[in-house]
MMTF fields as JSON, N, C-alpha, C and O atoms, coordinates in Angstrom:
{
  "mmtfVersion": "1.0.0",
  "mmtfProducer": "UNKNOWN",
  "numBonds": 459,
  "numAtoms": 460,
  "numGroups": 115,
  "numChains": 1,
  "numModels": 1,
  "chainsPerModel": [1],
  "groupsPerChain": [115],
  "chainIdList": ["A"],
  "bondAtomList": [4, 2, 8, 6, 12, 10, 16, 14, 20, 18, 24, 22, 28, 26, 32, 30, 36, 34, 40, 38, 44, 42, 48, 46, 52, 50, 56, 54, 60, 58, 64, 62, 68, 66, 72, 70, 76, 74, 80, 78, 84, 82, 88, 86, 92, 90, 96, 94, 100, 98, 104, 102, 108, 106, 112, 110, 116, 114, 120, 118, 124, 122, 128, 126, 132, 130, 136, 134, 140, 138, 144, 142, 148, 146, 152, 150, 156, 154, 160, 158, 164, 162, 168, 166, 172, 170, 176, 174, 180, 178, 184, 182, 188, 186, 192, 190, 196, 194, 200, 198, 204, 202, 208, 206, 212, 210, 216, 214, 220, 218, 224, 222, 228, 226, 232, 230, 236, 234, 240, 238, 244, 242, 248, 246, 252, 250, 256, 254, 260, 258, 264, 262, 268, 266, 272, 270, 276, 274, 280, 278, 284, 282, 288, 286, 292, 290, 296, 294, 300, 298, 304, 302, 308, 306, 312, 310, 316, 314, 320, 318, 324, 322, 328, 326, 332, 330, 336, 334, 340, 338, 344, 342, 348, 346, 352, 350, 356, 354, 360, 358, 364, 362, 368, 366, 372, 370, 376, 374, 380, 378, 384, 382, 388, 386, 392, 390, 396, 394, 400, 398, 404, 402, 408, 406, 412, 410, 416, 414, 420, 418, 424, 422, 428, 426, 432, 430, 436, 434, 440, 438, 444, 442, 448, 446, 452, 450, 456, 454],
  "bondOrderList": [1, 1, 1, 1, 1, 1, 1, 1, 1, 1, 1, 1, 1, 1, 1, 1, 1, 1, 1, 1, 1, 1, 1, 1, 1, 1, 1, 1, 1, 1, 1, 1, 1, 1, 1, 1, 1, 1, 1, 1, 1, 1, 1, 1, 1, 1, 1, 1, 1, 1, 1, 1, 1, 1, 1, 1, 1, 1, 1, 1, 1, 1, 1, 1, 1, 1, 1, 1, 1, 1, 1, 1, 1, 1, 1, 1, 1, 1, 1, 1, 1, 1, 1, 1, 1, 1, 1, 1, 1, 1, 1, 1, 1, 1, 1, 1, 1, 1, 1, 1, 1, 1, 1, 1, 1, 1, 1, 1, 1, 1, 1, 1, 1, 1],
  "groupList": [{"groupName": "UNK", "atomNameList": ["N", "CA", "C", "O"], "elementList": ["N", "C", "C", "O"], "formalChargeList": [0, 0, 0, 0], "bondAtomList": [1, 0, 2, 1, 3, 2], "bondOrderList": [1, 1, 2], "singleLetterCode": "X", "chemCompType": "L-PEPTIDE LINKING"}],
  "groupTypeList": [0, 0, 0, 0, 0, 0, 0, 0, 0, 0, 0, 0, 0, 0, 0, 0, 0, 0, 0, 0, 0, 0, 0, 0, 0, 0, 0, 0, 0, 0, 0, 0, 0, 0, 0, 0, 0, 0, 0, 0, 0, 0, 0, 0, 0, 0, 0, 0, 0, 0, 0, 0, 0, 0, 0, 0, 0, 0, 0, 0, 0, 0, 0, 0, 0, 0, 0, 0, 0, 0, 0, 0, 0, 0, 0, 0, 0, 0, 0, 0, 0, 0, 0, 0, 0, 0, 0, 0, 0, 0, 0, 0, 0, 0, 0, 0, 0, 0, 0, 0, 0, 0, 0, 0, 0, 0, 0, 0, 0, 0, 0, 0, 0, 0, 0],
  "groupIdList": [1, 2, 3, 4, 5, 6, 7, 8, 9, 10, 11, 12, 13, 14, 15, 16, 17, 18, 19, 20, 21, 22, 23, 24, 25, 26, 27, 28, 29, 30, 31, 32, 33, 34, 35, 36, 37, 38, 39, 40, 41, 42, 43, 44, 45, 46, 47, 48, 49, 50, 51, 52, 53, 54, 55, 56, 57, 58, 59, 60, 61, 62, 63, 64, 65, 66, 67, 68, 69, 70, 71, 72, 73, 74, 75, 76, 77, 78, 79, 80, 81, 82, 83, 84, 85, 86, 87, 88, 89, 90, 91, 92, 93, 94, 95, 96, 97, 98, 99, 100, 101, 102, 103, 104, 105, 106, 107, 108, 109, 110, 111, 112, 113, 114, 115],
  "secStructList": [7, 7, 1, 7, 7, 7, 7, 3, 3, 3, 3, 7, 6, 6, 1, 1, 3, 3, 3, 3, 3, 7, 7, 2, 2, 2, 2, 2, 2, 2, 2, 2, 6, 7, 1, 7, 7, 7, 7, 6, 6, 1, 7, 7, 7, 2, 2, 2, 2, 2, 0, 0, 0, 0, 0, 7, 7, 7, 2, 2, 2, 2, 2, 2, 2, 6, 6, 6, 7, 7, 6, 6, 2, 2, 2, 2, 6, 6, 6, 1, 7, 2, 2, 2, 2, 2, 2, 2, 2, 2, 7, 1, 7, 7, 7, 2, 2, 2, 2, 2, 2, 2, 2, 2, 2, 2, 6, 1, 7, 6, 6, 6, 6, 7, 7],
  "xCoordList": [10.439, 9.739, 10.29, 11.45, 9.322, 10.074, 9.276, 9.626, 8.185, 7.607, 7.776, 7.655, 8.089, 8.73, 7.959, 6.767, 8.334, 7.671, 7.261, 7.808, 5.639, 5.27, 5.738, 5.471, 6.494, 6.96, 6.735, 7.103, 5.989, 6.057, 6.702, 7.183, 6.882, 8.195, 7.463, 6.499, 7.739, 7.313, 8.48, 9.291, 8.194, 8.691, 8.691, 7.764, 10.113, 10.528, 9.896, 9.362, 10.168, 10.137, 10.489, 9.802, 11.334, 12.672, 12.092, 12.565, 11.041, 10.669, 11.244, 10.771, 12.541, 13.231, 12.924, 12.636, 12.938, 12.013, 13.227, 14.419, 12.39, 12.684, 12.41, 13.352, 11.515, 10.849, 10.408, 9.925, 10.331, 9.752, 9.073, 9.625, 7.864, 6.726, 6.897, 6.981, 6.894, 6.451, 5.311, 4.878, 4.59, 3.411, 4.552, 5.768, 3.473, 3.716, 4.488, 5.51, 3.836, 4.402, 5.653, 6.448, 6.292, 7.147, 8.113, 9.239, 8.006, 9.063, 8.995, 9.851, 7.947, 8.43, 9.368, 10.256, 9.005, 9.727, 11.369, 12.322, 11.46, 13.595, 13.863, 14.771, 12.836, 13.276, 13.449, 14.208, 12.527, 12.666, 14.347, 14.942, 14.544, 15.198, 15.126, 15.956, 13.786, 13.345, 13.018, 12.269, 13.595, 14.216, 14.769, 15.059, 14.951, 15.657, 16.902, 16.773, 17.937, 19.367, 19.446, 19.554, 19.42, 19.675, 20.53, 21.254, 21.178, 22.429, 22.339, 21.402, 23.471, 23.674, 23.197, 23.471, 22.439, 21.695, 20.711, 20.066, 20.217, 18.714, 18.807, 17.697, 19.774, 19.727, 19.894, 20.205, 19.674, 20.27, 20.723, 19.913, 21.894, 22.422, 22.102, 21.868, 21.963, 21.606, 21.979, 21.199, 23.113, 23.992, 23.215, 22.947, 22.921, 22.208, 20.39, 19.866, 20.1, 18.746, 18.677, 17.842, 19.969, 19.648, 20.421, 20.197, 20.893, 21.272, 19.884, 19.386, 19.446, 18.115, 17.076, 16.31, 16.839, 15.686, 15.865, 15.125, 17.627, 18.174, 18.558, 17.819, 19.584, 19.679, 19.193, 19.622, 18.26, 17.001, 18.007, 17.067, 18.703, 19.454, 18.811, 17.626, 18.904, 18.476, 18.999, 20.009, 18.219, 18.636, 20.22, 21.162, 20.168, 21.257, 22.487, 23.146, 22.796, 23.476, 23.816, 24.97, 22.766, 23.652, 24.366, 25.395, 23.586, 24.244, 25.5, 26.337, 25.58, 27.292, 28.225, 29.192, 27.815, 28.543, 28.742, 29.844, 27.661, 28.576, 29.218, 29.73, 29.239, 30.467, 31.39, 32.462, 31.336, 32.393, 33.278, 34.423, 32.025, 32.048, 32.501, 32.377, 32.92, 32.224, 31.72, 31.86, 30.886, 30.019, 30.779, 29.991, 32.059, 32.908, 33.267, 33.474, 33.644, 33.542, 32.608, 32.497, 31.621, 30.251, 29.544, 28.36, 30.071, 29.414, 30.197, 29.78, 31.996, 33.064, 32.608, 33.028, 31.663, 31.577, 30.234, 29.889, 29.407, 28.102, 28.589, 27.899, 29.505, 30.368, 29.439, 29.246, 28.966, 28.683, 29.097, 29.847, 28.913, 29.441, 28.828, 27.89, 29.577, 29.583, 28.083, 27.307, 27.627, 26.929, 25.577, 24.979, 25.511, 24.674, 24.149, 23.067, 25.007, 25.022, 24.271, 23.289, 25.13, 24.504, 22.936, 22.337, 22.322, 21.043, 20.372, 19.48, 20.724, 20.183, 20.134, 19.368, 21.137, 21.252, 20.36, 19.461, 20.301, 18.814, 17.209, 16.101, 17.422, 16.071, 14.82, 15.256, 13.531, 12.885, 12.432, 12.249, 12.285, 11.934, 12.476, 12.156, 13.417, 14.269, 13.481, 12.662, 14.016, 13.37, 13.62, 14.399, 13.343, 14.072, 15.418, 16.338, 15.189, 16.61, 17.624, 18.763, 17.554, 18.124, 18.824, 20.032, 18.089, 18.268, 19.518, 20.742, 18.871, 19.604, 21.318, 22.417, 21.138, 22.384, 23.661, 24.803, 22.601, 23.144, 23.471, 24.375, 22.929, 23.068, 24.554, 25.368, 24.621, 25.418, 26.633, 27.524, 26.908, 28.1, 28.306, 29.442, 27.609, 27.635, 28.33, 28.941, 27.819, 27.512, 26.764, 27.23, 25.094, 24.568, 23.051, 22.678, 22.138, 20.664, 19.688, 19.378, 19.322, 18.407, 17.445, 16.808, 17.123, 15.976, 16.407, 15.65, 17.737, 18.373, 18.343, 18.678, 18.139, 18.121, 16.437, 16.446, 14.982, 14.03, 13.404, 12.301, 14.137, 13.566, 12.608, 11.953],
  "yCoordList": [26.102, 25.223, 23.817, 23.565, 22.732, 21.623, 20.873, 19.693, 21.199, 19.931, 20.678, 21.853, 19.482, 19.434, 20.344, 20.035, 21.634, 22.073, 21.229, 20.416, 22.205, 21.231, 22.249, 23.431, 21.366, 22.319, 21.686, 20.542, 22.618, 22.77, 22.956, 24.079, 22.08, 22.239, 22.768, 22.082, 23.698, 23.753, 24.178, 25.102, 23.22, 23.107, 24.046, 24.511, 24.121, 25.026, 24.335, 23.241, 25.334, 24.545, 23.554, 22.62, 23.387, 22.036, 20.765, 19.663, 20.908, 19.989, 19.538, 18.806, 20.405, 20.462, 21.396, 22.545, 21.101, 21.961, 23.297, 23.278, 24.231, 25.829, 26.381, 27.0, 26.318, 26.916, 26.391, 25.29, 26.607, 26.098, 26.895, 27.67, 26.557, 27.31, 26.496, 25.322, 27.327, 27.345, 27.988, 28.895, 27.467, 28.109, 29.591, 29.765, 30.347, 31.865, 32.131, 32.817, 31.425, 31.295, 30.873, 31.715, 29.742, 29.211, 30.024, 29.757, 31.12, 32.102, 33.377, 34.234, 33.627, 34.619, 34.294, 34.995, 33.08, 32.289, 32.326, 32.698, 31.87, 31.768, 33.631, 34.438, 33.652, 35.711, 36.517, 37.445, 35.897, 36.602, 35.723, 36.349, 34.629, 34.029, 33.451, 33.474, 32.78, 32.722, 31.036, 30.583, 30.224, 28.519, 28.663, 29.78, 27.529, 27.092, 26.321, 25.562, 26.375, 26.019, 24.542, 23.893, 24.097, 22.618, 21.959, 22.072, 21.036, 20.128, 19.473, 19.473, 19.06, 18.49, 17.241, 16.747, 16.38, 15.092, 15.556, 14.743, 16.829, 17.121, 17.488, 17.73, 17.716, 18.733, 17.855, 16.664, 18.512, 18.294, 18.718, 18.924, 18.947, 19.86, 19.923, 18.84, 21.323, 21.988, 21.008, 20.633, 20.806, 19.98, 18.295, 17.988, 17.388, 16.271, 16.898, 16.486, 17.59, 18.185, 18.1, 17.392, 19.158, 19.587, 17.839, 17.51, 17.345, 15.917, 15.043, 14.619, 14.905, 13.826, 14.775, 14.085, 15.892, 16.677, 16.938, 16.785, 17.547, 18.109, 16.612, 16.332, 15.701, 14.905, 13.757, 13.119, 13.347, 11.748, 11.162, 10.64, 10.879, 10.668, 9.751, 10.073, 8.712, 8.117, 9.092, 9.795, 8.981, 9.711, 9.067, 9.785, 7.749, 7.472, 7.707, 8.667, 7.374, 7.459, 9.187, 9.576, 10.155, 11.762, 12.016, 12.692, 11.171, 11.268, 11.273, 12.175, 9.621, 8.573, 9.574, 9.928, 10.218, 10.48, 12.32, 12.868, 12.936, 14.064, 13.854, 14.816, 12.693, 12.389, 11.89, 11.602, 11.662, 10.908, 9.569, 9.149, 9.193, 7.445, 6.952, 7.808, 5.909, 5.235, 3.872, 3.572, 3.102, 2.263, 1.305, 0.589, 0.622, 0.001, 0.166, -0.859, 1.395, 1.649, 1.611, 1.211, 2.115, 1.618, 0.517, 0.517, -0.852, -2.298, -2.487, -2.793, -2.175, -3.21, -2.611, -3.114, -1.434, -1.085, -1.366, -1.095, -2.052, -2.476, -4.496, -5.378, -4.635, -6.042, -6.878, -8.09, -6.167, -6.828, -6.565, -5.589, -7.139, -6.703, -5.26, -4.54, -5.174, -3.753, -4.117, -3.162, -5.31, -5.744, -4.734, -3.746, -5.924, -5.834, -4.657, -4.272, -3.934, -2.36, -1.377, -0.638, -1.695, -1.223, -1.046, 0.03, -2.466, -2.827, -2.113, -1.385, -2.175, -0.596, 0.713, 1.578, 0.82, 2.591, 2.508, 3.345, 1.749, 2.063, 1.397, 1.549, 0.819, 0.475, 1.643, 2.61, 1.77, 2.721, 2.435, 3.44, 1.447, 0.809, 0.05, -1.105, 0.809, -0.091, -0.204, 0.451, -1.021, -1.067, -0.23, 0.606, -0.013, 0.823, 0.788, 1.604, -1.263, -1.622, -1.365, -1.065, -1.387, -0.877, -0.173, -0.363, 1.062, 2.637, 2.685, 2.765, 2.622, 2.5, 1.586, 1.825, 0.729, 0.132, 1.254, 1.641, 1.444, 2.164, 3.847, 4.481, 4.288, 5.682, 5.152, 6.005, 4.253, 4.129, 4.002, 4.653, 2.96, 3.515, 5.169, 5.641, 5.646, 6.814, 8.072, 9.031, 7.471, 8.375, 9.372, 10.483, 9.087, 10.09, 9.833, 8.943, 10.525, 9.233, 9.357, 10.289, 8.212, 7.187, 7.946, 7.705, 8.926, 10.165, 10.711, 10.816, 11.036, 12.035, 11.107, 11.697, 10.225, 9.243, 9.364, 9.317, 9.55, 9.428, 10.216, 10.548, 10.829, 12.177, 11.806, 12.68],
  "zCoordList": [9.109, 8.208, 8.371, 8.045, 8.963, 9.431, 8.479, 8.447, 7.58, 6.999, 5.368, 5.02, 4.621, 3.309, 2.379, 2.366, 1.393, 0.747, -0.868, -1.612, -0.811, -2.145, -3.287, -3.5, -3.894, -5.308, -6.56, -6.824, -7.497, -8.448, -9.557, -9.704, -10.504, -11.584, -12.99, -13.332, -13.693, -14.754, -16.059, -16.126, -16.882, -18.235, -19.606, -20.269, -19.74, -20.583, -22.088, -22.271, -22.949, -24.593, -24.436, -24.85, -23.977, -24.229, -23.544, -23.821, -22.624, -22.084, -20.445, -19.576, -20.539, -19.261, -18.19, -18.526, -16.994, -15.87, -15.568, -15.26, -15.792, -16.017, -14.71, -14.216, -14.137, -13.067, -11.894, -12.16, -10.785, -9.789, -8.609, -7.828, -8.656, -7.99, -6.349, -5.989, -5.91, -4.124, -3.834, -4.544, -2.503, -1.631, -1.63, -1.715, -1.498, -0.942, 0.382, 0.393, 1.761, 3.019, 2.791, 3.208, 2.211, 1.854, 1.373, 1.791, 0.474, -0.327, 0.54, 0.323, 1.629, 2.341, 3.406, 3.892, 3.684, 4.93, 4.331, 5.017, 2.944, 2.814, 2.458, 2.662, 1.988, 1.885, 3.106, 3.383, 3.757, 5.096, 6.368, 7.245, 6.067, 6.315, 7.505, 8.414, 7.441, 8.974, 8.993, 9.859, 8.047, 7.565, 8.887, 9.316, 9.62, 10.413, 10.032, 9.072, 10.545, 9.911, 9.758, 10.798, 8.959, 8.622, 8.865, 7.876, 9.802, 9.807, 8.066, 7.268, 7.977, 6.721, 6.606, 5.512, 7.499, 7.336, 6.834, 6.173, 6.891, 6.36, 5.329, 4.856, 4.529, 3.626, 2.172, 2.194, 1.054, -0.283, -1.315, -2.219, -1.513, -2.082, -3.29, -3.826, -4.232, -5.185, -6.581, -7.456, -6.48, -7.376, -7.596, -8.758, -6.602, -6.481, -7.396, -8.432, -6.771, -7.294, -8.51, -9.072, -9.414, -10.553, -11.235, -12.4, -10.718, -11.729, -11.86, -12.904, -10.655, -10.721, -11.44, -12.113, -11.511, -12.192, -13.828, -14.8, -13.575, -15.217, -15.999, -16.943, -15.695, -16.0, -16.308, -17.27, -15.559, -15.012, -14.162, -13.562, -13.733, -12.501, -11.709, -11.796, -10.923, -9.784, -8.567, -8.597, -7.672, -6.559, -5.804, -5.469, -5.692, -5.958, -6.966, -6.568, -7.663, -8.999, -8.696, -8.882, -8.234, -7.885, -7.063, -7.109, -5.697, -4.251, -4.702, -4.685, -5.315, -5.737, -6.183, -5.508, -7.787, -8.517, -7.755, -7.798, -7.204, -6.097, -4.804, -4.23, -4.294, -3.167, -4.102, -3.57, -5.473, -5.772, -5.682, -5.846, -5.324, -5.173, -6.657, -7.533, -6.982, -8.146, -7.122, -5.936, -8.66, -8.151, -7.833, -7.214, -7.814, -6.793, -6.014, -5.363, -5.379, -3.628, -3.017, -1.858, -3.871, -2.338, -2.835, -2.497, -3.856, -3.648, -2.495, -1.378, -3.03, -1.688, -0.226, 0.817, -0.248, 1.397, 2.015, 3.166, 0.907, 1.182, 1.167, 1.678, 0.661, 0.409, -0.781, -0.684, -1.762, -2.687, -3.744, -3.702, -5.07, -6.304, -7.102, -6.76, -8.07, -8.609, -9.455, -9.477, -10.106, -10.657, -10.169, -10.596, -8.668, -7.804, -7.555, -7.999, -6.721, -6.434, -8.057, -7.994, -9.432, -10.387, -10.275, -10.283, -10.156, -10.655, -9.812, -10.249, -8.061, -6.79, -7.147, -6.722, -8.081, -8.368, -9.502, -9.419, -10.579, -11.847, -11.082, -11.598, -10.046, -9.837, -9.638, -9.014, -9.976, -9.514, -7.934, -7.248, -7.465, -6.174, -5.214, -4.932, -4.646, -3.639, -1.987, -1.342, -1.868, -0.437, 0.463, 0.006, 1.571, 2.961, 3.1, 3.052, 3.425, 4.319, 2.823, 3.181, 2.014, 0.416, 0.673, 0.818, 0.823, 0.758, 2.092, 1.989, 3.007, 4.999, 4.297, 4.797, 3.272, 3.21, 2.377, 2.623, 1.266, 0.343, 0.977, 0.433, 1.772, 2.496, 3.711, 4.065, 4.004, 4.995, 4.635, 5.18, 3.45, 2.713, 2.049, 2.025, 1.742, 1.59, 2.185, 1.714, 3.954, 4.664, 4.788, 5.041, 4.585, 4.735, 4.651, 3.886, 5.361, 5.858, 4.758, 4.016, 4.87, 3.768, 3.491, 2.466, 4.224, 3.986, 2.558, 1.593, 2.593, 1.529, 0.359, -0.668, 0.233, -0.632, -1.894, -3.124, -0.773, -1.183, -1.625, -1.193, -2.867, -3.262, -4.378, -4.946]
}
């Protein structure tokens, strides 16, 4: 499965997403285990997911806070202020070259960023 599945989130009482529906092909494909192995540039870990979904999280702001950045190591490694960097991690709309900056301090590609 090389192209991104469409998933479905559905909401508990609480208003918080409980469930998540996949195509059929899709759930025989990880049951059967026939996913192709992901290098870790492709991937996103479980933990980032449930912060930006459970929490409201920027996709940033999860990446950060599960590598364990704070937001002063990756302004000083992007070489701008903590200010700055802040206002990137709450924005809803960053640019590309944004993202490519902000993933690179990171270490880890700007893809994983655009969830």
């Amino acid at each position: 499965m090389t192209t991104p599945i469409d998933v479905q989130f559905i909401a508990g009482k609480d208003g918080k997403p409980e469930y998540a529906v996949i195509p059929f092909k899709a759930f025989q494909a990880l049951c059967n285990h026939k996913v192709r192995e992901f290098n870790e540039k492709e991937t996103i870990p479980h933990e980032v997911i449930k912060k930006i979904h459970l929490e409201d999280m920027s996709s940033i702001q999860a990446w950060r806070e599960y590598l364990n950045f704070t937001q002063t190591e990756i302004a000083e490694k992007m070489g701008i202020s903590q200010a700055a960097y802040s206002q990137m991690e709450t924005s809803k709309k960053n640019r590309k070259a944004t993202l490519e900056k902000i993933a690179k301090a990171m270490n880890i590609d700007y893809l994983q960023l655009r969830i």
